[in-house]
C-alpha beads as a LAMMPS data file, in Angstrom:
LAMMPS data file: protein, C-alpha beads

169 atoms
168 bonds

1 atom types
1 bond types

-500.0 500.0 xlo xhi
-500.0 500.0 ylo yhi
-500.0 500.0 zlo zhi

Masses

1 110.0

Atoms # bond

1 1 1 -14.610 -4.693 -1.773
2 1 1 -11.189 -4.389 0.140
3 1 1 -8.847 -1.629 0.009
4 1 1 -5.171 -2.325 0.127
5 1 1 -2.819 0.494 0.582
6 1 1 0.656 0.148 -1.155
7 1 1 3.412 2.160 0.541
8 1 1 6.866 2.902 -0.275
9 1 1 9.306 5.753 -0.807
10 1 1 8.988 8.276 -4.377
11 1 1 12.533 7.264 -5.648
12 1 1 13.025 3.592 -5.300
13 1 1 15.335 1.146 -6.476
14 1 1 14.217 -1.011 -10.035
15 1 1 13.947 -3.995 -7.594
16 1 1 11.107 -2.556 -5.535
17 1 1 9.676 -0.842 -8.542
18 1 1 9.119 -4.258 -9.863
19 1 1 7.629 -5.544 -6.122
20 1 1 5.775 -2.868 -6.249
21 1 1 3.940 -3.418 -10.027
22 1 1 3.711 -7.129 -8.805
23 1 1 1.673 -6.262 -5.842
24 1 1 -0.601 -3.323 -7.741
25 1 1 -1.546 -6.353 -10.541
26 1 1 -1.567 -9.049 -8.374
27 1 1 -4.264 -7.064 -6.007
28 1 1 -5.809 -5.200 -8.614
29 1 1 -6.348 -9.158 -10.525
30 1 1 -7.803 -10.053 -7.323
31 1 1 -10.683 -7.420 -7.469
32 1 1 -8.452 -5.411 -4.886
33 1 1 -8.674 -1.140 -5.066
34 1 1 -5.404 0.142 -4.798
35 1 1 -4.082 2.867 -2.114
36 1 1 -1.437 4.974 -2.903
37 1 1 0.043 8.188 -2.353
38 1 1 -0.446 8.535 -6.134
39 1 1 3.442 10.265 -6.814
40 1 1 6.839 8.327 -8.010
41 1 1 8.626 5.677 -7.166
42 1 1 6.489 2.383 -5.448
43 1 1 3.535 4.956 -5.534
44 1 1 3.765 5.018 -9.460
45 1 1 5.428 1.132 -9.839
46 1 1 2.209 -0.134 -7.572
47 1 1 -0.114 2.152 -9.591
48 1 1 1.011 0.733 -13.268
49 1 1 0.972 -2.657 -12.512
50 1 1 -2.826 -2.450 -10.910
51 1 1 -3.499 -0.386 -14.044
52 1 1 -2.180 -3.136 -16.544
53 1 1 -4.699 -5.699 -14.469
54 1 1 -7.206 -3.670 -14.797
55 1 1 -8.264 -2.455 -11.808
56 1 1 -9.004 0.798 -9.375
57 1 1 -6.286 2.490 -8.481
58 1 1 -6.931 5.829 -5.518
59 1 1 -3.763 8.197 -5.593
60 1 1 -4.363 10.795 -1.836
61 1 1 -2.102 13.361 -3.115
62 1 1 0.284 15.214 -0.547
63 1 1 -0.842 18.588 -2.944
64 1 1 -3.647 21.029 -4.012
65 1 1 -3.724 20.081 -7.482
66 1 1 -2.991 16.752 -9.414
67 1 1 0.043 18.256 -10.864
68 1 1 2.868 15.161 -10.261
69 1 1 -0.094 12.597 -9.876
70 1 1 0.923 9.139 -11.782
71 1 1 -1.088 8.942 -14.940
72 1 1 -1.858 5.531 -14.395
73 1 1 -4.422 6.696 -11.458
74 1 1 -7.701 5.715 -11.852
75 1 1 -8.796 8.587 -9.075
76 1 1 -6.422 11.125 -8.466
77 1 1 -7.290 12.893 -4.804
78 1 1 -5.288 16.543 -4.204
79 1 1 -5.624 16.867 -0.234
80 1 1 -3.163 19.880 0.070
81 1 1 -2.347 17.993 3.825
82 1 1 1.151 17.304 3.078
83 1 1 2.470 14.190 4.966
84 1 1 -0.461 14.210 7.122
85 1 1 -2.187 12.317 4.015
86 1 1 -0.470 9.446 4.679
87 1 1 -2.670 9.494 7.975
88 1 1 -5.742 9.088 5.173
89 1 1 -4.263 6.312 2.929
90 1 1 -3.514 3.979 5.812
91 1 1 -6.729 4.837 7.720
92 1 1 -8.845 4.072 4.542
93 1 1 -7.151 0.537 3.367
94 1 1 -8.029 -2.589 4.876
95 1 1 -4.660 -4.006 4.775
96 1 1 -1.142 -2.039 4.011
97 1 1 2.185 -2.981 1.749
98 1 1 5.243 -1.431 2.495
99 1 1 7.677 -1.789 -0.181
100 1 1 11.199 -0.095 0.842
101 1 1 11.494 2.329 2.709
102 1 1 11.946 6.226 3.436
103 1 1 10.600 8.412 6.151
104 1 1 7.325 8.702 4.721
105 1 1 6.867 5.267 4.684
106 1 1 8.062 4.638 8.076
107 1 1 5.153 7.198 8.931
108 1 1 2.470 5.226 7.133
109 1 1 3.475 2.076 8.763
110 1 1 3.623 3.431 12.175
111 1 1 0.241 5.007 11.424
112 1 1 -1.114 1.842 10.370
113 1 1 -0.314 -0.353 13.230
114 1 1 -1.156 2.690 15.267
115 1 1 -4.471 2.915 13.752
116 1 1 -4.852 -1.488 13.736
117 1 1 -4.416 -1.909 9.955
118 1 1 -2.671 -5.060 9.572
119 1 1 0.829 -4.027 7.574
120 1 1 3.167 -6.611 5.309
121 1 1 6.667 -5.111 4.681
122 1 1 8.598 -6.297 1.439
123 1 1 11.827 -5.206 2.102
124 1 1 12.542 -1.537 3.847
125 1 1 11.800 -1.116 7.493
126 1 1 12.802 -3.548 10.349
127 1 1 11.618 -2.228 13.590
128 1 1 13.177 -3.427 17.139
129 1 1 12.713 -2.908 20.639
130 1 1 15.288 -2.290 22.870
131 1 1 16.441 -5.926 22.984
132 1 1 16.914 -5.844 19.437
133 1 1 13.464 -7.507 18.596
134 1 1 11.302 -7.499 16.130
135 1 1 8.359 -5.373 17.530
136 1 1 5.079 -7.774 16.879
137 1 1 2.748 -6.198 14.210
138 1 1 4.172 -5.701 10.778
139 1 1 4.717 -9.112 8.968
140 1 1 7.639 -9.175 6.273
141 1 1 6.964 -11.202 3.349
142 1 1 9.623 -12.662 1.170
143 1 1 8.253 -11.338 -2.251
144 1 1 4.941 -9.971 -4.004
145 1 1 2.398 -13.016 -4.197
146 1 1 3.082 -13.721 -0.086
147 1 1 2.763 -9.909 0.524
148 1 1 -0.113 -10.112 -1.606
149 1 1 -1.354 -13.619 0.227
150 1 1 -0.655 -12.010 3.544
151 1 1 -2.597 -8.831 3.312
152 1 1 -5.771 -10.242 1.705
153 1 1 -5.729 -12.880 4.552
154 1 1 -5.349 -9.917 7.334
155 1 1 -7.812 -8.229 5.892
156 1 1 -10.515 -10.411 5.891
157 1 1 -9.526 -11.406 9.405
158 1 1 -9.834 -7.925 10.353
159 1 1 -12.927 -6.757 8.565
160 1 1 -14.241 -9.852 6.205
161 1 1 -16.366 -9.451 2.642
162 1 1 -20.162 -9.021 3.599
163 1 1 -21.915 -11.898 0.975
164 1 1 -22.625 -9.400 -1.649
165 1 1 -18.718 -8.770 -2.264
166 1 1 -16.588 -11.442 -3.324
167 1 1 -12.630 -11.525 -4.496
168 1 1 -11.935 -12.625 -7.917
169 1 1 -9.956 -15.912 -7.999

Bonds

1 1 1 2
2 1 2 3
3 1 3 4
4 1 4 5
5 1 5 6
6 1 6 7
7 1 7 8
8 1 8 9
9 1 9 10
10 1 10 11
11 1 11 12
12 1 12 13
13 1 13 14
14 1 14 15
15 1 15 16
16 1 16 17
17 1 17 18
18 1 18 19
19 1 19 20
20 1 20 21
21 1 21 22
22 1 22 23
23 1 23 24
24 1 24 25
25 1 25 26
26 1 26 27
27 1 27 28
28 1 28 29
29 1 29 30
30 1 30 31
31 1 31 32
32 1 32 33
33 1 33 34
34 1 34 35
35 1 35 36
36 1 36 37
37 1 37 38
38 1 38 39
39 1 39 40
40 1 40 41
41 1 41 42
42 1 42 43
43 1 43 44
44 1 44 45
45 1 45 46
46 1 46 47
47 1 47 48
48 1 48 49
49 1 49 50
50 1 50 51
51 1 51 52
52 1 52 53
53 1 53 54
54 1 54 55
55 1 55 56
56 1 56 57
57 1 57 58
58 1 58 59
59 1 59 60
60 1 60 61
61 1 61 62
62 1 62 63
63 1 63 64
64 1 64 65
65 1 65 66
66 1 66 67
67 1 67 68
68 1 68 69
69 1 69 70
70 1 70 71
71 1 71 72
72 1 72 73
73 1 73 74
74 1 74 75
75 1 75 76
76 1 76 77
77 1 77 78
78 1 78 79
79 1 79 80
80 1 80 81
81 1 81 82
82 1 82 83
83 1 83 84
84 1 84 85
85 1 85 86
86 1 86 87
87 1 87 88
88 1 88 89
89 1 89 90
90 1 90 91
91 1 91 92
92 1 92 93
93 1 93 94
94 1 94 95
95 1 95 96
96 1 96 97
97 1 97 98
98 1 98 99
99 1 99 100
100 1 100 101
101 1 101 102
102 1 102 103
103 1 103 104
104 1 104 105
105 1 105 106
106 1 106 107
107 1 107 108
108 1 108 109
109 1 109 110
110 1 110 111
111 1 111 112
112 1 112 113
113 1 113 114
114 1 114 115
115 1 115 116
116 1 116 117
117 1 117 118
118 1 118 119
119 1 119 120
120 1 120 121
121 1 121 122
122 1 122 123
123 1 123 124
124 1 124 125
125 1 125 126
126 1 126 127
127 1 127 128
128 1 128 129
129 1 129 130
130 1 130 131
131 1 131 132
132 1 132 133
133 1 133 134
134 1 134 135
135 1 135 136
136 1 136 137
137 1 137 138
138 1 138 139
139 1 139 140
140 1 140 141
141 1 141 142
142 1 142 143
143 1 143 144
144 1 144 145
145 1 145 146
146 1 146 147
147 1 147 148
148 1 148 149
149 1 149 150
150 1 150 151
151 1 151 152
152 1 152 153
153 1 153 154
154 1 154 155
155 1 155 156
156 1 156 157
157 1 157 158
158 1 158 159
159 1 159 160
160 1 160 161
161 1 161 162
162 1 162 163
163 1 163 164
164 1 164 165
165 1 165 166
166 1 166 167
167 1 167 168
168 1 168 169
């Protein structure tokens, strides 16, 4: 069974609230389990709409306790590492989705690419070189069912389903 991390900043616009309940239902309907940081914003959004399919949804909390955690968390995992969880969600998921952006996320995707996880960006974060060019690695989608598309294909090019596990239509 895949993991698919969902990444994007605690206070988010309704836009990439909605992306972000898109991609949790759209994976979640596809057998997916959901990675998140388990707080507001895309956290929550990608949370719910995995929730409504359904499905598995991890929250790696920054904190101690659960106190904050999204109730629609199916697993709700206080780490009391701060940022440096964001080192865990990325490192755990077979493919990542960045949804907007903020600091945090830029750390997650940077981790990610750092670590090999393939990342698809909806929205947020453009990185360039010097030249002004896209640095190769994070692939940008153009809205929820690609970012979706795109991740479940780089994940199973990076680390495919053994014949026991199988995605859900």
């Amino acid at each position: 069974m895949w993991q698919v991390a969902v990444c994007g900043p605690g206070e988010c616009t309704p836009q990439e609230a909605e992306a972000a309940r898109d991609v949790g239902r759209l994976l979640a309907g596809r057998g997916v389990v959901v990675l998140c940081g388990g707080y507001g914003g895309v956290m929550a959004a990608a949370a719910a709409g995995a929730r409504e399919a359904g499905g598995v949804v991890v929250g790696v909390l920054s904190g101690r306790d659960r106190a904050g955690a999204s109730s629609d968390l199916t697993v709700a995992l206080p780490t009391g590492l701060g940022e440096a969880r964001n080192a865990l969600i990325v490192r755990a998921a077979d493919a990542v989705v960045v949804v907007g952006g903020s600091w945090g996320t830029l750390s997650e995707l940077a981790l990610a690419r750092r670590g090999g996880t393939p990342v698809i960006t909806l929205g947020g974060w453009r990185i360039l070189d010097a030249e002004g060019r896209p640095v190769p690695g994070p692939v940008a989608a153009a809205g929820p069912a690609e970012a979706v598309r795109l991740a479940l294909a780089a994940a199973e090019r990076a680390r495919p389903l053994s014949g026991g596990e199988r995605l859900r239509p």
